[in-house]
C-alpha positions in Angstrom: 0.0 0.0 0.0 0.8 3.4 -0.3 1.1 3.8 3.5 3.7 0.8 3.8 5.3 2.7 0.8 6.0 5.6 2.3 6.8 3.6 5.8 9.6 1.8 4.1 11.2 5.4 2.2 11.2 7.2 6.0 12.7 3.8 7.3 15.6 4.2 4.2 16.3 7.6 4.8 16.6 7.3 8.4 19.1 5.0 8.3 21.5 7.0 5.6 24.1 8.7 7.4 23.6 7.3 10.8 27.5 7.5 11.2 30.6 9.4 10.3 32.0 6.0 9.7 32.4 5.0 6.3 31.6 1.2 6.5 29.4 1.7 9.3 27.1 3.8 7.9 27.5 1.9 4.1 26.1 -1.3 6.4 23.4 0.1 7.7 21.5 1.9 5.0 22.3 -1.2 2.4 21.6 -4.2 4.9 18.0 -1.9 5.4 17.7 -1.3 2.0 18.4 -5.0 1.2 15.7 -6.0 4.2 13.2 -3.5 3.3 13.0 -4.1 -0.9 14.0 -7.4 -1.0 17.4 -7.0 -3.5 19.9 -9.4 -3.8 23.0 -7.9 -3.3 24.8 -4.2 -3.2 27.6 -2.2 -3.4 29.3 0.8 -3.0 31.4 1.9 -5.3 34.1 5.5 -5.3 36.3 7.2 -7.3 39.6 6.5 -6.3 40.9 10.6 -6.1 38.0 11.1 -3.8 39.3 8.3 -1.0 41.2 9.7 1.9 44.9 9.6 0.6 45.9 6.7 2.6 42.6 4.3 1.5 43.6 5.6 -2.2 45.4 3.7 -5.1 48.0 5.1 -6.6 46.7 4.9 -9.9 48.8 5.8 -13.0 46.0 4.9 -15.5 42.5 5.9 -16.2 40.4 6.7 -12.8 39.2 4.3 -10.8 35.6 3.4 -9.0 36.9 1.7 -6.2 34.8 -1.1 -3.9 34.7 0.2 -0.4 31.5 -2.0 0.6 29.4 -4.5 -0.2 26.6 -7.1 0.6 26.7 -9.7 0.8 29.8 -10.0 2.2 31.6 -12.6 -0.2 34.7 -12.4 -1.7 35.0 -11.0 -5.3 37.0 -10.9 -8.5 36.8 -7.4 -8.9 37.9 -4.5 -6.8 38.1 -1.8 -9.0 35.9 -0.4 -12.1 37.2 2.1 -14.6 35.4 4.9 -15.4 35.7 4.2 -18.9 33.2 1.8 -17.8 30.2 2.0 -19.9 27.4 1.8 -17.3 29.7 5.3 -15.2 29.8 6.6 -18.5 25.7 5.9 -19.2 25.5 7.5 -14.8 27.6 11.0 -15.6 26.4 11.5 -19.0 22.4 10.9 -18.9 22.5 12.8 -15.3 19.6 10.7 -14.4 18.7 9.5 -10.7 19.5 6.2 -12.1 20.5 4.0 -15.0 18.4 0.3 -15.0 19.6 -2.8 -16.8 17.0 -5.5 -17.9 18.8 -9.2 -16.4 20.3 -9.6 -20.3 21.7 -6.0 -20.2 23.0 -6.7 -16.6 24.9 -10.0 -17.5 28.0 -9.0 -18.8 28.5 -6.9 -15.5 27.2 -9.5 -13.1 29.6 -12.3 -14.7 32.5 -10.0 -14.2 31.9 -9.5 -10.5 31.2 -13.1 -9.8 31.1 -14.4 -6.5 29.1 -11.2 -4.4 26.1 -11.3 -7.6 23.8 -13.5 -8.4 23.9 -14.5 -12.4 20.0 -13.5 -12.8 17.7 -10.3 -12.4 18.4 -6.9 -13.1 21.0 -4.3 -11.7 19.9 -0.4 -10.9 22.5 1.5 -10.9 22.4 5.1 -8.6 24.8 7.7 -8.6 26.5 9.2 -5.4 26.8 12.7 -5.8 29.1 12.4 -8.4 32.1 10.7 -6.5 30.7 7.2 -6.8 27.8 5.3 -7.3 25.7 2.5 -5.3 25.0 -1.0 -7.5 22.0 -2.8 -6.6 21.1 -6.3 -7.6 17.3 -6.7 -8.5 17.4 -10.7 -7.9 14.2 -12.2 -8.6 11.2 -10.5 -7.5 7.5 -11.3 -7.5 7.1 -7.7 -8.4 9.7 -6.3 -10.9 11.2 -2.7 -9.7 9.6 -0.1 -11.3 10.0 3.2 -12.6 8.0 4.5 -9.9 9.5 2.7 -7.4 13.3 3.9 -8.8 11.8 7.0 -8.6 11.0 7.2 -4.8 14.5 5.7 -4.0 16.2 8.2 -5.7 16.1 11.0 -3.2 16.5 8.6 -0.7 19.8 7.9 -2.2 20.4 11.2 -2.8 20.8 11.5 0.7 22.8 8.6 1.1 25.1 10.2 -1.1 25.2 13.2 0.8 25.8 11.0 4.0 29.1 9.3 2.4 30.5 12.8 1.2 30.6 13.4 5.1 32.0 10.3 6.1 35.1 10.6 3.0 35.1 14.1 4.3 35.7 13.0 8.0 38.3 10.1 6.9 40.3 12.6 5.2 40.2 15.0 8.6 41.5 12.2 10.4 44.2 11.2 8.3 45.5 14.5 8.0 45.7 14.6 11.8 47.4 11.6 12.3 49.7 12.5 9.7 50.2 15.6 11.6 50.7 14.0 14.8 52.9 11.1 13.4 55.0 13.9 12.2 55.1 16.2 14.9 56.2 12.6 17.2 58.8 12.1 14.3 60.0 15.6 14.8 60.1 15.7 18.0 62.0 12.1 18.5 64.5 14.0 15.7 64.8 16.6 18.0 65.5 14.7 21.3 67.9 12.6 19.7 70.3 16.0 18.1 69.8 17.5 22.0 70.9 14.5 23.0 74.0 14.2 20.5 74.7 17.7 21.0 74.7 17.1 25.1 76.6 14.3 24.6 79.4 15.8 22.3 79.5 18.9 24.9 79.9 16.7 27.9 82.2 14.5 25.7 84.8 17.3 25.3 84.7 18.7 28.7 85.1 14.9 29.5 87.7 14.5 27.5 89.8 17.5 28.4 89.5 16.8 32.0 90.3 13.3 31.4 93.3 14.3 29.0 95.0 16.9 32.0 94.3 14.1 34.7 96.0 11.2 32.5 98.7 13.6 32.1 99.3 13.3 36.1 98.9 9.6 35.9 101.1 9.3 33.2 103.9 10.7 35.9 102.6 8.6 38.8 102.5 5.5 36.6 106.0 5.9 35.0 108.0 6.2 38.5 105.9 3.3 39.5 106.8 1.2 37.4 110.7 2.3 37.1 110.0 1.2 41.0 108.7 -2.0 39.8 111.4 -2.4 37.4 114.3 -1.7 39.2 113.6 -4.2 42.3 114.3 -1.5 45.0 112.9 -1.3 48.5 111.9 -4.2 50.9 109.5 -6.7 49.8 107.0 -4.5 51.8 108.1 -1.5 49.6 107.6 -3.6 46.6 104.1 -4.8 47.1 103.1 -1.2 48.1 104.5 -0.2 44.9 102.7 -3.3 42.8 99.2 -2.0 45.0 99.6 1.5 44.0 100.8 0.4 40.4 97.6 -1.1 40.1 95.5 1.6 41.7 96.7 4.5 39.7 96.0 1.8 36.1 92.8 1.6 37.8 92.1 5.2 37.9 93.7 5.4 34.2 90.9 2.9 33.1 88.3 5.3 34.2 89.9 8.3 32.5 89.9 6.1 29.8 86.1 5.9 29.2 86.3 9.1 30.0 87.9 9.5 26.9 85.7 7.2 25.1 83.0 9.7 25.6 85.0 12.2 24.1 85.8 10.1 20.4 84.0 10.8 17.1 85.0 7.8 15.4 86.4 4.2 16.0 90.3 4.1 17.1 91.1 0.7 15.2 88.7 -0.1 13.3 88.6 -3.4 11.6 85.7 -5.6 10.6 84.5 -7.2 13.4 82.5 -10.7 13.6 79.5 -10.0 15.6 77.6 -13.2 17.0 81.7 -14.9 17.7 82.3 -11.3 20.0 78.5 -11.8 22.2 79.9 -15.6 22.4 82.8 -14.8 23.7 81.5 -12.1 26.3 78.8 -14.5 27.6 81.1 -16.7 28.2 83.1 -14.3 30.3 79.4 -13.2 31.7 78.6 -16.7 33.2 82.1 -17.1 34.6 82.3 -13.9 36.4 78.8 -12.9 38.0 76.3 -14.3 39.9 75.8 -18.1 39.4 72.0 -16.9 39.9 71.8 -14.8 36.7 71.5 -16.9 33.3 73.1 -15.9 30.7 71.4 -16.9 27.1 72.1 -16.2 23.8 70.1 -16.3 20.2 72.6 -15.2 17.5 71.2 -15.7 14.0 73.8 -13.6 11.7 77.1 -15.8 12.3 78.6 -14.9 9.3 77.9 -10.6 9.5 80.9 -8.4 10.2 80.6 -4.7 11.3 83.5 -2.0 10.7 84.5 -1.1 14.6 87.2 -1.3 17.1 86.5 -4.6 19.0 88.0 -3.6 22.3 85.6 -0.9 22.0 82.4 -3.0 21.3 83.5 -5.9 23.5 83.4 -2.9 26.2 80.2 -1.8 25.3 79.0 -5.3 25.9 80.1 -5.5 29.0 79.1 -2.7 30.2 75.6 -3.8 29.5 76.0 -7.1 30.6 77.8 -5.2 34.6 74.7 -3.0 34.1 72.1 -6.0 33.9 73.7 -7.8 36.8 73.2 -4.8 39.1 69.6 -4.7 38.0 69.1 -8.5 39.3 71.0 -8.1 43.0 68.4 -11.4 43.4 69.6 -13.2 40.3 67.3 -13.1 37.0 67.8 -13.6 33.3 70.0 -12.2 30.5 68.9 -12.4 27.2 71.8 -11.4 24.1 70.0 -11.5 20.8 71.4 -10.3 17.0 68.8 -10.0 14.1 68.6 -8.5 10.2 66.9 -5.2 10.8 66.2 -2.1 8.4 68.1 1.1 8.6 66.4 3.4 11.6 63.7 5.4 9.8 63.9 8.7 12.1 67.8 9.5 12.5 70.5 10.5 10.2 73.3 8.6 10.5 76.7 9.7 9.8 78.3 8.5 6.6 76.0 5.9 6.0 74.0 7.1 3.0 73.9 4.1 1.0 70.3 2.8 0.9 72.1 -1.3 -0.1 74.0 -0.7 3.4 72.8 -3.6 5.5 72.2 -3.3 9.2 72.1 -5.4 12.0 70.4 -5.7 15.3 71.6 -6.3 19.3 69.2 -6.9 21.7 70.4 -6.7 25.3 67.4 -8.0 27.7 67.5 -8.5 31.4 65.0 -9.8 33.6 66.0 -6.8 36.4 64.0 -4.1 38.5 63.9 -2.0 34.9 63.4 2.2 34.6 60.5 5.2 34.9 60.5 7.2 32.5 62.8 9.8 34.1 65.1 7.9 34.8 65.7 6.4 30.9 65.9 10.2 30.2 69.4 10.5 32.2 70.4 7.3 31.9 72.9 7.3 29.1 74.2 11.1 30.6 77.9 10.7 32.1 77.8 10.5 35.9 74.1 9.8 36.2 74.2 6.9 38.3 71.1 5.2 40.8 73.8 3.2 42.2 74.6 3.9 46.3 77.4 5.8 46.3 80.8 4.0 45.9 79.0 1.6 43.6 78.9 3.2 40.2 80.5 5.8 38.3 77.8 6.6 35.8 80.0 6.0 32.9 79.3 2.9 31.9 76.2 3.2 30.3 77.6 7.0 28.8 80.4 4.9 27.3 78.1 2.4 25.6 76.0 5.4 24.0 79.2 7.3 22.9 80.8 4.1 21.1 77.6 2.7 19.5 77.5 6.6 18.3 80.8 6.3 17.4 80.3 3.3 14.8 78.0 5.1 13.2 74.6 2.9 15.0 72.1 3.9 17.1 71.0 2.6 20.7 67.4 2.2 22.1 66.3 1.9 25.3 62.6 -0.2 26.0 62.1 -0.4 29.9 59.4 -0.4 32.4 59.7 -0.3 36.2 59.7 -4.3 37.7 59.8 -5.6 33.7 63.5 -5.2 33.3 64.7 -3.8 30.2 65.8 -4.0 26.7 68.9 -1.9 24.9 68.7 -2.2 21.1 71.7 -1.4 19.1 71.3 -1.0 15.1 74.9 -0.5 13.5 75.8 -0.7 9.5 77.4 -4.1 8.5 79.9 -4.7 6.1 81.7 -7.4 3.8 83.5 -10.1 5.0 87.4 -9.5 5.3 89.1 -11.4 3.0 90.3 -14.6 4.9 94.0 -15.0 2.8 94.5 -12.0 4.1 97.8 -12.1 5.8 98.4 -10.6 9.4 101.5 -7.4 9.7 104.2 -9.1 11.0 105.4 -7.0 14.5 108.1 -4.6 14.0 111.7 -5.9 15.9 111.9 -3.9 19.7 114.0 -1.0 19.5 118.2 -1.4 20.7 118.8 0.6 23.5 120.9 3.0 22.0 120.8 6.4 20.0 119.6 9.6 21.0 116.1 10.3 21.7 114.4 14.0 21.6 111.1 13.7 23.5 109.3 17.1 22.8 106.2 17.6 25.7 104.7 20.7 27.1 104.2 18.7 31.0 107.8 18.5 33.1 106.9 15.6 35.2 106.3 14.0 31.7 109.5 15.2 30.6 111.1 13.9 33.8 109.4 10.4 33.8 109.7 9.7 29.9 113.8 10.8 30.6 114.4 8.3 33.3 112.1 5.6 32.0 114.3 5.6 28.4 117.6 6.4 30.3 116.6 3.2 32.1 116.4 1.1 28.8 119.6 2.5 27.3 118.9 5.6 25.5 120.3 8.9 25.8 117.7 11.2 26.1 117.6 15.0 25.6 113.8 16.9 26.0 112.1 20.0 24.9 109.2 21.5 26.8 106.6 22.6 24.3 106.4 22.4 20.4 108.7 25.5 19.4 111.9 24.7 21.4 111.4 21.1 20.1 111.9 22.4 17.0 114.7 24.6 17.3 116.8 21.5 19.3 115.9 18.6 16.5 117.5 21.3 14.6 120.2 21.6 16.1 120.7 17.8 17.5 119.6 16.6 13.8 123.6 15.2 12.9 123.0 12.7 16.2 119.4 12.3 16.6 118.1 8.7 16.3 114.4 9.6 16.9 111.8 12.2 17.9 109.2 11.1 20.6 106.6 14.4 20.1 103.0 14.8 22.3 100.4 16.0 19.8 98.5 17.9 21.7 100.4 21.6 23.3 99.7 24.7 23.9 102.2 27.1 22.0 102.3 24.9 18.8 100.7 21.4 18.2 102.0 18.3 17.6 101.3 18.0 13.7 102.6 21.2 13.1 105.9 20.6 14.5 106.0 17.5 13.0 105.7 19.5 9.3 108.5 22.2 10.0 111.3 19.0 11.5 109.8 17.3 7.8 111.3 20.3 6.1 114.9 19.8 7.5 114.7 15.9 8.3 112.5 14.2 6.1 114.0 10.9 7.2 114.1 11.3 11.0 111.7 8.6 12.6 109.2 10.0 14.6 106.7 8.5 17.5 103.3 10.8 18.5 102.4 9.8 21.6 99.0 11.1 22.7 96.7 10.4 25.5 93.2 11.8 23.2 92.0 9.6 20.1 93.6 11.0 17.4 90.8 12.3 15.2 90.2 11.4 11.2 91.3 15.1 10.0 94.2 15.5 11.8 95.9 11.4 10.4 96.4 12.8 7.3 98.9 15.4 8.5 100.4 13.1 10.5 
C-alpha cells in the first residue's frame, strides 16, 4: 500500500548517514535497503581521487571506482571499475537518478563481478553525488522494480550520497591529523635525539679535556711506578706497596679512559668485526664472572655478519651492559643477548652511511631486572648519572656504551618499564667479510737501547718520567718542553738524533705542526706521537 510505501522510504532515509564511519554507515543503509526491498546484493562503489589519501590507489592509468562496501559479504574478483566503464559513462552522462539494466543487459556486469552477484535479475544503478555510485542487484522479485519505485529511492539515495560525502570528508580529517601528529612525534624524537648528541658531544669534550689533563698526572705517577717496579728497589714491603699502587693508579687510568671514550667521534682501530663470535665470547666471560644466579642466554642468528669497529671498544660496550644488567638483578634473574637482520632506523641521520644497499644489524640486550621510569631512561645514558649507592657506580658505563655505538655510526634504544627489566637495542651498518687469505703485519723488531732520543712535551713531570724511563732502557735522552723549542733543538741535534718522541697535543704549537716544519729539514728522522686523546680522522692525514 501506499502507507507501507512511504513507511519503508522514511525507514531508508533514516538509516543514511547514521555515522561518520564510512563502513558503518555503508552497512546500515544497504543491509535496510536489502531487508526492506527485497534486493539481492549491493555495493558501494568510489572514485579513487575522492578516498582519503591513505585508502587511495595510486593509480597511473584511467580513474578508478573503487569497492569500499558491499553485501553480501563474499569475496569477489573485482575490486576496481574504470570509469571508462560503460554503465559510469551511461550515470555522468544521462544525469539521471538512475541507469536500469534488464537481467540480459546486466549480464556482462554480473559475470564479471562473480562471487558477491547472483547470475539473474536486473541491476539499478544510482549515482552518489558524483564521486561514486551504489549498484544494486534486482534478484528475482514477485514484483519487478519499477519506474516508480526507482523514482521514490532516488532522493532517498540522494541522501545517502550526501551522508558518504561526510563520512570521506571526516576520513580525510583524520588522516590528516594523524599525519600531523605522526610527524610532529617524528620531529620531535628527531629533536630529542640531536639535543641528545649535542649534550653528549659537549659533555664528551669537557670529559675529554678533564680526562686528557688528569692522565697527564697519571702518566707521571704511573711511570715512577713502574721504574720502582722495574728496578727491584725497596723491601719486599716496599715492593708490594709499589705493585698495589701500580695497580691503583691503572685503575684510575681505566676510568679516564672511558672518559675518553665519551670524548671520540670515530672508531680508534677499526677493523671488521665478527658479531655473533664477539657476544659468544663475552657471555662466556658473563657466566664465569657474575652471579651463578643470573643466566646468561644467547640467540645469534647472523654468524657470518661483520661490522667496521674497534672490537676492544664493542666488547666494552657489551660489557658494560652485561655489569649494568647484573646490578639490576641483585636477586639473580635472566639475561637475554640477541642479534637479528633489521632495516636502517627510519627517524635519524646517520653519519656517513647514506647508502640505501647498506645492511644493518640488530643487538638486543634483555635483562630480567627491576627496569626504569621514564625519568630515569631520560638521564640514563648522561655521564655520571648513576642510581647506584654511592661507591658503587660511576655513571660512565652506560655513557660509554651510548658514545661508542654513536661512534660506529649505529644507534641505541632503550625499552624499559619499572619491575619488567629492560631491553637496549643497538642497530649498527654491516659490512663485507674480510678477505680470509689476508695475511696478518708481521710485528716490528723492539727498538736497541741506544741512539739519542728528543722527547718534545709541554708537562715536566712527563718530561722527567719519559727521561728516566728511556735512560733506564739505554737511551740517551735530551727533551724539549713545548712544540717550538722542540723544534729549534731537532734542529740543532739533527747530525746525532736517532728519533723524535713528540706529544700532539700543546699549547704554543701542536704536535702535527711541529712535525711538518722538523719534515722540512729531516725528512728521514723517525718519529713517535704519543698522545693520550683519540687522534681524530682530519688530523691522520697530516700526521
Amino acid at each position: 500500500s501506499e502507507m507501507c510505501i512511504r513507511d519503508r522510504l522514511y525507514e531508508l532515509t533514516l538509516a543514511a548517514g547514521t555515522s561518520l564511519d564510512l563502513r558503518a554507515n555503508c552497512h546500515q543503509f544497504i543491509s535496510t535497503l536489502m531487508s526492506r526491498k527485497g534486493f539481492a546484493a549491493a555495493s558501494v562503489w568510489i572514485l579513487n581521487h575522492s578516498l582519503p589519501h591513505r585508502a587511495a590507489d595510486k593509480n597511473t592509468g584511467p580513474e578508478l571506482l573503487k569497492l569500499v562496501y558491499a553485501l553480501p559479504r563474499i569475496s569477489i574478483k573485482r575490486q576496481t571499475l574504470s570509469t571508462d566503464y560503460d554503465l559510469w559513462q551511461r550515470l555522468r552522462q544521462e544525469g539521471a537518478l538512475s541507469v536500469y539494466l534488464e537481467e540480459r543487459q546486466a549480464q556482462p556486469l554480473t559475470e564479471s563481478l562473480s562471487g558477491q552477484w547472483k547470475s539473474e535479475g536486473a541491476i539499478a544503478v544510482f549515482p552518489l553525488g558524483g564521486i561514486g555510485m551504489l549498484l544494486v542487484n534486482i534478484g528475482v522479485r514477485e514484483d519487478p522494480l519499477s519506474s516508480i519505485e526507482l523514482a521514490q529511492l532516488g532522493p532517498v539515495i540522494q541522501k545517502f550520497a550526501t551522508s558518504i560525502d561526510g563520512c570521506l570528508h571526516h576520513d580525510q580529517v583524520l588522516f590528516e591529523q594523524a599525519d600531523r601528529f605522526e610527524a610532529e612525534e617524528a620531529r620531535q624524537a628527531i629533536q630529542h635525539q640531536l639535543h641528545q648528541s649535542q649534550k653528549m658531544e659537549a659533555i664528551g669534550m669537557m670529559a675529554g679535556g678533564i680526562a686528557h689533563d688528569f692522565n697527564n698526572m697519571l702518566s707521571v705517577v704511573i711511570g715512577n711506578l713502574e721504574m720502582l717496579v722495574l728496578r727491584g728497589e725497596g723491601s719486599a714491603v716496599d715492593r708490594t706497596a709499589f705493585q698495589n699502587t701500580l695497580k691503583s693508579a691503572r685503575q684510575a687510568a681505566d676510568l679516564t679512559r672511558q672518559l675518553l671514550t665519551i670524548s671520540r667521534r670515530d672508531p680508534s682501530n677499526a677493523k671488521p668485526v665478527a658479531i655473533d663470535p664477539l657476544i659468544e665470547e663475552l657471555a662466556v666471560l658473563l657466566r664465569r664472572t657474575i652471579d651463578p644466579n643470573i643466566i646468561v642466554k644467547t640467540n645469534l642468528t647472523v654468524s657470518n655478519t661483520w661490522v667496521l669497529g674497534d672490537i676492544s671498544l664493542l666488547h666494552s660496550a657489551l660489557l658494560n651492559l652485561g655489569l649494568n644488567a647484573r646490578d639490576a638483578m641483585p636477586h639473580g634473574g635472566t639475561i637475554n643477548i640477541s642479534t637479528s637482520p633489521t632495516n636502517a632506523p627510519a627517524i635519524t641521520p646517520l653519519k656517513g652511511v647514506n647508502d640505501p644497499s647498506t645492511s644493518w644489524i640488530r643487538i638486543d640486550f634483555s635483562d630480567t631486572g627491576e627496569g626504569m621510569d621514564s625519568e630515569t631512561m631520560q638521564h640514563v645514558f648522561d655521564p655520571f648519572f648513576t642510581t647506584k649507592k654511592p661507591g658503587h657506580g660511576t655513571g660512565l658505563g652506560l655513557a660509554s656504551v651510548y658514545s661508542i655505538i654513536n661512534n660506529h655510526q649505529g644507534l641505541i634504544q632503550l625499552e624499559s618499564h619499572p619491575n619488567e627489566g629492560s631491553t637496549f637495542s643497538m642497530i649498527l651498518p654491516t659490512v663485507a667479510a674480510p678477505d680470509e687469505n689476508s695475511s696478518n703485519p708481521t710485528k716490528s723488531p723492539f727498538p736497541s737501547g741506544e741512539g739519542l732520543i728528543l722527547v718534545v712535551d709541554d708537562e715536566p713531570g712527563i718530561l722527567e718520567t719519559s727521561s728516566h724511563i728511556m735512560t733506564f732502557l739505554g737511551y740517551k735522552v735530551i727533551t724539549a718542553e713545548g712544540g717550538i723549542s722542540g723544534v729549534a733543538m731537532a734542529r740543532e741535534h739533527l747530525p746525532d738524533l736517532t728519533a723524535l718522541v713528540l706529544d700532539l697535543r700543546m699549547p704554543d704549537i701542536n704536535g702535527d705542526e711541529v712535525l711538518k716544519r722538523v719534515r722540512e729539514f729531516a725528512p728521514d728522522l723517525p718519529v713517535i706521537i704519543l698522545s693520550l686523546i683519540h687522534i681524530s680522522e682530519p688530523t691522520r692525514p697530516r700526521l
